[in-house]
N, C-alpha and C positions, 0 to 999 in steps of 0.2 A: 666244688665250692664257688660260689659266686660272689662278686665283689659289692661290698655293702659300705655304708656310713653307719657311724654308729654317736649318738650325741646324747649323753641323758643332761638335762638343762637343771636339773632338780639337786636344789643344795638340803642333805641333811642333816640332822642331829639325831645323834643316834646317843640312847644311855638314860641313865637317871637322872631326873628335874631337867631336863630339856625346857621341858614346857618352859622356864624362867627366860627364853629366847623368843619366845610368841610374839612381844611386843617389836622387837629389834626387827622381827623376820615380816612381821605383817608392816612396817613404817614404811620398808624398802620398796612397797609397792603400792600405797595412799592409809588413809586413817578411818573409812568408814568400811564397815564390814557385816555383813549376814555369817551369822554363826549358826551351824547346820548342827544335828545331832538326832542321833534316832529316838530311842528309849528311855528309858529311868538308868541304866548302867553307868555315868558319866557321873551321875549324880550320886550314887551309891559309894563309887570311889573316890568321892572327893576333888574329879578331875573339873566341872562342871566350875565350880565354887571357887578354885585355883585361876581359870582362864579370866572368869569375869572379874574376877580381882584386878587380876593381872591386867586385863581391858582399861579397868577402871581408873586403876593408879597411873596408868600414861595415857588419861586423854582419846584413849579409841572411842568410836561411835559406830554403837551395832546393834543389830538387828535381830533375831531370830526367826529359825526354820525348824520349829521341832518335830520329832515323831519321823522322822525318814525310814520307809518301810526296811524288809531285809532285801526284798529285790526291788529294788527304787522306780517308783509307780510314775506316767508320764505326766499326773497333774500333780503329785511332788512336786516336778521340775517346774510346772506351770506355775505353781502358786509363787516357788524360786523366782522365777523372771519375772514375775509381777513386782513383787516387793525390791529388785533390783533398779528395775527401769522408775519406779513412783520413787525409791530414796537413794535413786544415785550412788548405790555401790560401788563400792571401786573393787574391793577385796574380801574373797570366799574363803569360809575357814570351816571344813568341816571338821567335825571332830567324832573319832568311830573308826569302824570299818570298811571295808570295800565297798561296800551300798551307800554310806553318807558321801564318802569320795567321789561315786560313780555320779551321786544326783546331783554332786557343784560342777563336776564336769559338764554334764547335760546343761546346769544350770549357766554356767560361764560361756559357752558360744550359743545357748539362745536368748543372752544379755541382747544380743548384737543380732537378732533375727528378728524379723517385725512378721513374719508367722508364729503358726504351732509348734513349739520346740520339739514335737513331736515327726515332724519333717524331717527332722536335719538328723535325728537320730537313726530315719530308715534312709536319709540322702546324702551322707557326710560332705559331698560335694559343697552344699550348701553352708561350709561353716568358712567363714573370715577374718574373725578375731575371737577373741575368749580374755575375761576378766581373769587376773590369778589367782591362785589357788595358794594357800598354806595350809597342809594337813595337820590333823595330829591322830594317827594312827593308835588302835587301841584293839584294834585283831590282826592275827596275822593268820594272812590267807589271798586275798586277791591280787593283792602286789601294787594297787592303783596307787598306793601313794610314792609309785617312785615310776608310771608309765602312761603310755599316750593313749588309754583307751578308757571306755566306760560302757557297762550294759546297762538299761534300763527296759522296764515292762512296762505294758498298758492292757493290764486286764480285761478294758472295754472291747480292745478287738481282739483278744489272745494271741500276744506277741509279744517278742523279745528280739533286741536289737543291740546292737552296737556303735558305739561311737569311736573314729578312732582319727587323732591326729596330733599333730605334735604340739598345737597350740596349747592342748590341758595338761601337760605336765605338768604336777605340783610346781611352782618356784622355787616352794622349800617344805617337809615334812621334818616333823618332829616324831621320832619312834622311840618311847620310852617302853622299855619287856614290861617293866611294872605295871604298867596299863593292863597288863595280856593278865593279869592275873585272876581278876576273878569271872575272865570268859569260863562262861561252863563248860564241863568234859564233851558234850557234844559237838557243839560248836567249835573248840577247839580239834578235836578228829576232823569235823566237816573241813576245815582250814586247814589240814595236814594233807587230806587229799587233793583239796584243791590246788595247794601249792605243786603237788609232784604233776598234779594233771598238767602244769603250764609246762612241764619237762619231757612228760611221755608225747606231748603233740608232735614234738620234734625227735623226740629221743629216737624212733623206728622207721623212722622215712626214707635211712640209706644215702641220703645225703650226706657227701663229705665237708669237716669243720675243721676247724682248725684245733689241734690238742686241748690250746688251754678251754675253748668252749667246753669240749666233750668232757674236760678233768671240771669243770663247771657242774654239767650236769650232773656226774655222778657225783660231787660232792652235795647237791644239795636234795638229790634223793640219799643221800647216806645220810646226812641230816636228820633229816623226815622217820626216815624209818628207826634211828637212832633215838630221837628226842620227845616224837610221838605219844609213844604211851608215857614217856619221861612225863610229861607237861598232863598228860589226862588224870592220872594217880597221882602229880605230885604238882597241883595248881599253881604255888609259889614258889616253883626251882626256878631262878633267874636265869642259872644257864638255860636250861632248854627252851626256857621263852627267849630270851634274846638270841638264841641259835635261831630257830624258827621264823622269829620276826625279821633278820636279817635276808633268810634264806628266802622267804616269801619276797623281798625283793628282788634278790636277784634273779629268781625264778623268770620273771616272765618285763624284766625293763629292758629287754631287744639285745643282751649281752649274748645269751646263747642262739638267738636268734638268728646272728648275721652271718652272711652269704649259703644261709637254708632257705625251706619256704612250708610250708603248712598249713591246710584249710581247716588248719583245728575241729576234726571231724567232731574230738567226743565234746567238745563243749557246743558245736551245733545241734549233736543228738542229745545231753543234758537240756537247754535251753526249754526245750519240748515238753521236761518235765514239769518245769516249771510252768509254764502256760498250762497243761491239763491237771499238774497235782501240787501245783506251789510248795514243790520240792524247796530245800534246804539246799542251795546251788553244790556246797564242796560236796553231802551226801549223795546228790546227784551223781555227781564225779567218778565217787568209789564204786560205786554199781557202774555203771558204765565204761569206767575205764579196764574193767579185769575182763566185760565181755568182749567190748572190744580187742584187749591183748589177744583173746582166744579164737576172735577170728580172722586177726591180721597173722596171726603167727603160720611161717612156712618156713621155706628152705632160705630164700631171701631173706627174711627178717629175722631168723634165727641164731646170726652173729651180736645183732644186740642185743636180745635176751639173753643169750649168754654172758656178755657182758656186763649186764643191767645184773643179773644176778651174783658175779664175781666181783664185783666193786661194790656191790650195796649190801649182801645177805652174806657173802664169803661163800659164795657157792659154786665148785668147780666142775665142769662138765662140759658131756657132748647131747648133741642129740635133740631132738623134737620133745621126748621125753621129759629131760633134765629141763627146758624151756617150760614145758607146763609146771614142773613141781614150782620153779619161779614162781608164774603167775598164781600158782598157789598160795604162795608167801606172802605174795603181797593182798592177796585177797584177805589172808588170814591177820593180817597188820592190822589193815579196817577193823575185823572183828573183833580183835584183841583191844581196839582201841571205842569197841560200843557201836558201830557203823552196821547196820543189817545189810545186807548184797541182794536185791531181790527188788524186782518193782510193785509186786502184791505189798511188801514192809513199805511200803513210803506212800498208797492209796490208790494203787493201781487197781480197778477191779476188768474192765474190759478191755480184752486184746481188740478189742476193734477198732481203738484209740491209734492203734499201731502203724494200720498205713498211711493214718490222716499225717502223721507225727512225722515217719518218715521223708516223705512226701516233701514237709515245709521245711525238714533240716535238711536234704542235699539240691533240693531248687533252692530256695533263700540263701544258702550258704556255699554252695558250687563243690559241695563234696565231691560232685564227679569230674571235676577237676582238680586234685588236689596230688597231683605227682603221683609219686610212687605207691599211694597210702590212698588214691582215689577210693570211694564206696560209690555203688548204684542207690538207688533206693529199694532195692531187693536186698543188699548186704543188710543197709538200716535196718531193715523190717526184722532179718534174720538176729543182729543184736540185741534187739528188744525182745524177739522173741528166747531168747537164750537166758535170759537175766527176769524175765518175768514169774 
């Protein structure tokens, strides 16, 4: 284990009618605002109608940025810093999911870039300041509204990137489960894998943690595979939405994180998808995560399969064996929760796609440096090819 810092700067509210703290939460950091949101779903629930009231009756002054894609597009952010810099925003409020969050991130340190915010997304070097952020979260899955990073696309050159520093932590997120409710059953499965996927990056790499980390992880894959289908079949159980949405934070805000290290292979080999098949990011996920278990799994990484299987599934055993009927189980979680496992299901028709794919996830992303869990670009090729 190596020695780390650990700081999350983000104050939330967690629970029902939170939102009634939006104005309090947004004062603490100026009074003009761009309010982000993707879709019609905000609006559907009543939550849309709620904020701007709420704007309204304390004197805020905002903006809108609607339509935010589900993988948040680089002239998104563009059109974001326009309207920032022309009306002097002080304060970003998106309101959504993991893609509204990720495009104020993008959008709050290219406030402060007099380039193409487009740069600093593939140079993070480049970032210096960042306007704040006040979430209000309404899927649970990415975990942005409680961490220091953001992805964004640019379909004009077929690429995905990341942004990652400590300046975009939310200030403050609001996470009411009620929001989570009328996410659809897919989308909600998609945000179940995704969640665990922030867990398995770390979970088999054989680095040592410290107890309460590792009692972390398995509780918020026991979680997951507990509450999952809970929340797919039964849209308005409050508990398994506010399990889930809690979980989804902790999952990936640097808690389980410290003193490991991880070059988050499957989310380099997911990204891919989404450049050539505008995958469904957590979908993404489930397909890729169960091929890659199947090709990391050996003699070394076979004590936390074992594990991973005895604290999540109640499953006792030995053996290389008992490790696949695992990854079995969890493959079969996806399907029981609507998730197909296969890249032909998500619009995959040519394996020739494969090595270009490969290729830009372990250069761009330094897969072959990534510890104990390093991949070639021969492994990559091999897990696409497995899963197609």
């Amino acid at each position: 284990m190596e020695s780390f810092v650990y700081n999350i700067p983000t104050k939330i509210a967690f629970g029902k009618n939170q939102i009634q703290m939006l104005p309090e939460l947004i004062k603490e950091y100026g009074n003009k605002i761009l309010l982000l949101y993707g879709g019609g779903s905000i609006k559907k629930i009543g939550l849309y109608d709620e904020a701007i009231r709420l704007l309204k009756d304390n004197d805020i002054k905002y903006t809108e940025l609607a339509g935010v894609e589900p993988n948040p597009q680089a002239n998104t952010v563009r059109r974001g810093v326009e309207i920032c810099k022309a009306e002097g925003i002080e304060v970003l409020v998106p309101i959504g999911g993991g893609s509204t969050i990720d495009c104020a991130k993008a959008i709050a340190v290219g406030a402060y870039y007099d380039g193409d915010p487009w740069d600093i997304v593939k140079n993070n070097k480049l970032i210096t300041k960042a306007l704040p952020i006040v979430s209000v979260l309404t899927v649970a899955a990415t975990g942005s509204e409680m961490d220091a990073s953001a992805v964004i696309s640019n379909d004009e050159v077929g690429d995905k990137a990341e942004i990652y520093s400590e300046l975009v932590y939310p200030k403050a997120s609001i996470l009411d489960p009620t929001y989570t409710y009328s996410v659809p059953a897919y989308h909600t499965a998609a945000g179940v894998a995704d969640i665990m996927s922030h867990v398995f990056e770390y979970y088999f790499n054989q680095d040592k943690v410290l107890d309460i980390q590792r009692g972390m992880m398995n509780n918020v894959l026991k979680v997951c595979a507990k509450y999952g289908p809970i929340a797919v079949e039964q849209p308005d159980n409050e508990e398994a939405r506010a399990n889930l949405m809690w979980a989804a934070s902790w999952a990936i805000n640097g808690f389980i994180a410290g003193g490991t290290m991880s070059s988050w292979p499957c989310h380099a080999i997911e990204y891919q998808l989404t450049n050539h098949y505008k995958t469904t990011h957590g979908h993404g996920m489930a397909i890729i995560e169960i091929a890659w278990m199947k090709h990391i799994l050996n003699e070394k990484t076979l004590p936390a399969f074992l594990e991973y299987g005895k604290e999540v599934f109640g499953v006792w055993g030995e053996g290389l064996d008992t490790a696949g009927d695992i990854i079995e189980m969890t493959k079969q979680l996806y399907e029981r929760m609507g998730l197909s496992m296969t890249l032909r299901s998500i619009g995959a028709t040519d394996k020739n796609d494969i090595p270009v794919m490969a290729k830009q996830a372990v250069e761009e992303f330094g897969l072959d440096y990534g510890g104990s869990l390093s991949l070639t670009i021969k492994d990559v090729e091999q897990i696409y090819e497995s899963c197609f």
